[in-house]
C-alpha positions, 0 to 999 in steps of 0.5 A: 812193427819190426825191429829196426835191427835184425840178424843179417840174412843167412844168420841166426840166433841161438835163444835159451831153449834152442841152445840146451840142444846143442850144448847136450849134443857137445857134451855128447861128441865132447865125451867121444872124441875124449874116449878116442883120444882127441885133444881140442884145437882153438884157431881164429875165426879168420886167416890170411885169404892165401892160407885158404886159397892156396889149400882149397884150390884158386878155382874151387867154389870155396875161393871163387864164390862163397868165401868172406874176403876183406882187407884190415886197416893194415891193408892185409888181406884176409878171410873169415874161415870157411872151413878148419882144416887149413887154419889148424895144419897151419897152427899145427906147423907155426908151432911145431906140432909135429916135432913133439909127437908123431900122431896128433888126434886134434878136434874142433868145433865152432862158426865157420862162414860161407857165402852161398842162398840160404836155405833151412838148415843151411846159413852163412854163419853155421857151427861144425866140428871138425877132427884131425889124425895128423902123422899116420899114412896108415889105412887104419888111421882113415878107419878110425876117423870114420868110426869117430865119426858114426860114434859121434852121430851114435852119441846123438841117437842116430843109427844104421848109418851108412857110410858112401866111399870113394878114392881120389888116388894121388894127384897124378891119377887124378889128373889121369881121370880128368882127362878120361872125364873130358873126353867122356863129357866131351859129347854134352860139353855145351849142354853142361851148366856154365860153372860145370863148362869151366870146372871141366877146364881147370878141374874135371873132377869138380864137375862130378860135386855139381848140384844142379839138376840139369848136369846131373841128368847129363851125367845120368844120360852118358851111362857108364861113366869112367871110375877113379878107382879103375886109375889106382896104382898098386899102393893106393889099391891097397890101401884102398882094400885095406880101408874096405877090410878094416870097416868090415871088421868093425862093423861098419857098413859101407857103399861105394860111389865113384862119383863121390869127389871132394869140393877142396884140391887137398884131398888124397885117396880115401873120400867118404860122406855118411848118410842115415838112408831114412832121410830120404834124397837130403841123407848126407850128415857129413864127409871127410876123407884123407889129405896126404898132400896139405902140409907140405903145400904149406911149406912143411914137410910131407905129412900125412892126415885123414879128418871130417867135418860134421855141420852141428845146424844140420844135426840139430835140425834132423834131432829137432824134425825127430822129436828128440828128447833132451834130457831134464835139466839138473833138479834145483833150488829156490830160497825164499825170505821172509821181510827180516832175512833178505839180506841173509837169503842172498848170502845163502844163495850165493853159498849154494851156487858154489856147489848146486843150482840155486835161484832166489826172487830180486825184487823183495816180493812178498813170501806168496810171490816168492812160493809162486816163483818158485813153483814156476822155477823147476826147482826141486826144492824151496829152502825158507829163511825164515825170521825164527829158525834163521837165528837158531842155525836152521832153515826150512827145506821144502821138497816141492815135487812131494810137498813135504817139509823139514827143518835141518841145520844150516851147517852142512846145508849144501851137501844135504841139500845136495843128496836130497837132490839126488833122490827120488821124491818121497811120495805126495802125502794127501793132505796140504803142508803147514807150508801150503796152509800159510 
């Protein structure tokens, strides 16, 4: 019989087990993101809806079908974040970030929500990181975001990435290309999708990010289709080029895809995905590009920034198809009372906890359920309270992986405890221990 209550659709949870996995892979792009200098920005998990509507464009997917819109008990109308950029350009600017500093390298990570059909991998509620360089128009601040973003992918075991490049131009070139669009499409405008018929109105370029397959043929038919690039003046060609140099000598690979166009209105010049090619058709890990234009449609004044996102669900599931291996969880201790040191067994445990992992059995079991326990636990080692040595300043220590023992002092018991973890196991002698005799 199900239980009554279930995850609601397009959710999941993450149990013990599935969660060392993506705890491992935080702590990887954690120690990257450290190593070039980024610095962790918390927002909260909603805004006010014209935050979103007003930096995603009113008819972006986003805004029109996908976004978790309601109104407070204050009538106030408000949006559970789809997406970090505008919550963060917005904190950036409620607290003067940019007074205090040119350049601010910042990251994210956690849910985001999107209401769109479930698919594996792909939920309502999914998890991302998401980084920001706010201050510099220079070509080498979008190099560095797409060298963060291989590294942070590196970190996890994934190599020869490619990434795919585009420029979006400014918003007057793109408004140039648009009508070029039209009149390339103009042709097969009634054989085009419905939602594909409407973006040619109020967006042409969104016509370019659509995912059915029956557009995408369409595109596939008309041929040579107008590049953006082809728009660019003189300034964002060279930026462009310099963009291309810079990956070069850093040793990033590369392709261009004239059809590669952002879901969201703020997006200036360059535009890029990253794609491990071995994936087959679903190769896409990720993309970012630059939004020169976001801060000041906030009300600030004009700032340039350049920043990705990275959606940990995919990642994981990728790392999880591969057979990755996580590594092992930090060797332990089990303590073990005999019916007269419960109470002073507890008080070690939680002297140990201080400085190590330890566990110890709750329920006053007898001392063969405790040793059982303990070999079920994963730990390294079982410490033995026992009735005699307890009174003397001792404790026997037990190496379970080798299954040999000692009695040592109990003053200065974590730190021993500690380095003996730190070891390798002596060999496994033949014969049973006293231990195992009892």
């Amino acid at each position: 019989m199900a239980p009554r209550f279930q995850a609601p659709r397009g959710t999941r949870d993450l149990l013990p087990g599935d969660l060392e996995r993506w705890q491992w892979a935080e702590a990887q792009a954690r120690g990257v993101l450290e190593r070039y200098g980024y610095r962790e920005i918390r927002t909260p998990l909603f805004e006010d809806f014209e935050l979103f509507a007003r930096t995603s464009g009113e008819t972006s997917d986003v805004v029109q079908k996908e976004m978790y819109r309601f109104k407070d008990l204050g009538e106030r109308e408000l949006a559970l974040r789809p997406e970090f950029t505008a919550g963060v350009m917005r904190a950036y600017l409620e607290h003067g970030l940019g007074g205090r500093a040119r350049v601010h390298r910042l990251w994210s990570a956690g849910p985001v929500f999107r209401y769109g059909r479930p698919q594996k991998g792909r939920y309502r509620q999914f998890s991302q990181l998401n980084c920001e360089l706010v201050g510099s128009a220079a070509p080498g601040a979008d190099i560095e975001m797409i060298a963060l973003f291989v590294d942070v992918y590196e970190a996890w075991g994934f190599h020869g990435l490619t990434v795919v490049l585009n420029s979006l131009g400014q918003p007057a070139t793109r408004r140039a290309y648009g009508e070029r669009l039209r009149e390339w499409l103009a042709p097969v405008h009634d054989r085009l999708s419905a939602d594909s018929q409407q973006r040619l109105v109020a967006n042409p370029l969104r016509v370019l990010d659509t995912k059915d397959e029956g557009d995408l043929a369409l595109l596939r038919e008309r041929g040579a289709m107008p590049r953006l690039l082809d728009q660019l003046d003189a300034d964002d060609r060279a930026h462009w080029d310099a963009v291309l140099a810079g990956l070069e000598a850093v040793g990033i690979a590369y392709e261009i895809d004239h059809g590669l166009v952002r879901g969201l209105d703020y997006y200036t010049r360059t535009a890029f995905e990253v794609h491990d090619r071995s994936l087959g058709a679903q190769s896409a890990l990720g993309g970012g590009g630059r939004y020169d234009g976001l801060v000041e449609e906030l009300g600030g004044s004009p700032t340039p920034g350049v920043g990705f996102a990275i959606g940990f669900d995919r990642a994981m599931l990728v790392l999880e198809q591969r057979g990755a291996a996580l590594p092992p969880a930090p060797p332990g201790v089990f303590v073990a009372a005999m019916e007269g040191t419960r109470e002073e067994a507890m008080a070690l445990t939680r002297a140990l906890r201080r400085v190590l992992p330890a566990d110890l059995d709750l329920e006053a079991r007898s001392f063969g359920a405790q040793m059982k326990a303990a070999g079920k636990s994963g730990a390294r080692l079982l410490v033995i309270v026992g009735e005699e040595e307890w009174p003397r300043g001792e404790v026997v220590v037990k190496d379970l992986a080798a299954g040999v023992q000692e009695t040592i002092p109990r003053v200065g018991l974590a730190e021993a405890l500690r380095a003996r973890l730190a070891q390798a196991p002596p060999p496994r002698p033949g014969g049973a221990t006293e231990a195992e005799k009892r």
